[in-house]
N, C-alpha and C positions, 0 to 999 in steps of 0.2 A: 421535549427531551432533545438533547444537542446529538449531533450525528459522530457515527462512532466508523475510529477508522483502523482500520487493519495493522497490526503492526506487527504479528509476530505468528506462529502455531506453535503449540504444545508438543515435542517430541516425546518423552519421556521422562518418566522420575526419575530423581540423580540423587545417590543415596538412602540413605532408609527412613529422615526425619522429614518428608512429605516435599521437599525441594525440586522443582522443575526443569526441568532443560527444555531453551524454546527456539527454535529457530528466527531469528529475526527477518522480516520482511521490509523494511521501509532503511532508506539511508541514512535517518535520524538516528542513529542507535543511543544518543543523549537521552532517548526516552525512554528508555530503565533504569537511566540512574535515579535514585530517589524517586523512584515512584508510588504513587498511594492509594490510586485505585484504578484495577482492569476491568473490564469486559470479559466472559470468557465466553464461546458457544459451540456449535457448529455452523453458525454462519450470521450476520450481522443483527437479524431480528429476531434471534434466540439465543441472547447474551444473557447473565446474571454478574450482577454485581460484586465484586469481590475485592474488600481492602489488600492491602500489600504490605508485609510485616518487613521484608528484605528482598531487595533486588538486587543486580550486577552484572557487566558484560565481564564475558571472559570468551580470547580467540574465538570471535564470531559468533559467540551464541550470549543468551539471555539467561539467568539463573533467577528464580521466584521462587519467595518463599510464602505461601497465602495465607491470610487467617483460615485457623481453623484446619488447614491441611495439614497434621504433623505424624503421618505415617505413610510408607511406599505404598498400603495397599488403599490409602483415600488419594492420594497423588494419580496413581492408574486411573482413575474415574476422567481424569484432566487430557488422558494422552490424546493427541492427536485433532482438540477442538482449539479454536483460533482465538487468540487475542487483541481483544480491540483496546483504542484509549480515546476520551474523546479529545478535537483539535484544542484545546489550551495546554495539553501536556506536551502538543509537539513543537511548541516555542518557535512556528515559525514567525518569517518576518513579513511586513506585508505587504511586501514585494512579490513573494515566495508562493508558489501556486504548489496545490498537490495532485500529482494524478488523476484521482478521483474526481476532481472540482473542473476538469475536461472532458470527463464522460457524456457523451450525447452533444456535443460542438458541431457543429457542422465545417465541411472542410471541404476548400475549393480551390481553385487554383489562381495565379497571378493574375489572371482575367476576367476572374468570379464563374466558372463554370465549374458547378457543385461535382463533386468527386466521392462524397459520402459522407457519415455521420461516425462521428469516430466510437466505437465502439469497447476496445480495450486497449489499453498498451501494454505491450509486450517487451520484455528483455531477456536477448538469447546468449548474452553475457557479454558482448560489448557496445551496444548503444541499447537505446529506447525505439522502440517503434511502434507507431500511431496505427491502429489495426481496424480499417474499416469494413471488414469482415467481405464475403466476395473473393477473397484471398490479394488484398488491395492491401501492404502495407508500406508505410513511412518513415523513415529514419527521423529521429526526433534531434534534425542536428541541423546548425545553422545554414549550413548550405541548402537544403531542403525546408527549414519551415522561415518565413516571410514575416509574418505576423501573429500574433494569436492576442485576440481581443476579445478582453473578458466581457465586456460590456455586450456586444454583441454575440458571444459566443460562436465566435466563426474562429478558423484557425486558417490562415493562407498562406498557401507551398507553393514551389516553383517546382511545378511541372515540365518545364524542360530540364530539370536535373535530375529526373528520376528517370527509371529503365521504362521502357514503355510498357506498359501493360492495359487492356485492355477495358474502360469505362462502360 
């Protein structure tokens, strides 16, 4: 089975003919339009399959219409569990890395003196940051990261650009 990725959570029903409000999560948002089948769960390996009759973004959010859901009180069953899609609906290119596909990278510095295994990335609303937990994070921005090589799965920062903190 192909690997399924995050892209939105389930807020709440919008309206009374079973239509969803979803917050979207990924900066893809091209991936509700015309979509044809989610994911739904509480968490990656307890999804169920579900075709898609109508989708749309509207100011920041995702609106789903699913087979089969066509009243507020089967739509509540949906609130609040996450929608995945799997990587061919996110049409990236492939050049184009996703978050996810750096989880577990080892990261070091311009010297190779290992600094940790990156754990999450985090955004606190203006950049990315590489979280290698420890309370050890990275700005995910040119000045600070050097390299990152998929091949080896290392990512390499310039450590004299960062605040000092303790290894």
């Amino acid at each position: 089975m192909n690997q399924k990725y995050l892209v939105g959570k389930i807020l709440r029903p919008r309206g009374l003919k079973g239509e969803l409000k979803v917050q979207i999560l990924t900066n893809i948002e091209s991936v509700f339009v015309n979509l044809k089948t989610v994911y739904v769960g509480k968490d990656a390996s307890s999804t169920e399959e579900f075709k898609v009759q109508k989708s749309s973004v509207q100011n920041e959010f995702a609106y789903l219409f699913i087979e089969g859901v066509v009243s507020v009180e089967k739509a509540e069953n949906f609130r609040e569990k996450q929608v995945f899609v799997e990587k061919e609906v996110l049409a990236i290119s492939d050049d184009e890395v996703l978050a996810s596909d750096l989880l577990g990278f080892e990261v070091v510095d311009f010297q190779g003196k290992k600094l940790g295994v990156l754990k999450s990335i985090e955004n606190y609303g203006g950049s990315d940051f590489l979280n290698l937990g420890e309370q050890i994070e990275i700005p995910y921005e040119d000045e600070f990261i050097m390299e990152t090589n998929m091949s080896e799965k290392k990512i390499i920062v310039n450590w004299k650009n960062l605040p000092e903190v303790e290894v």
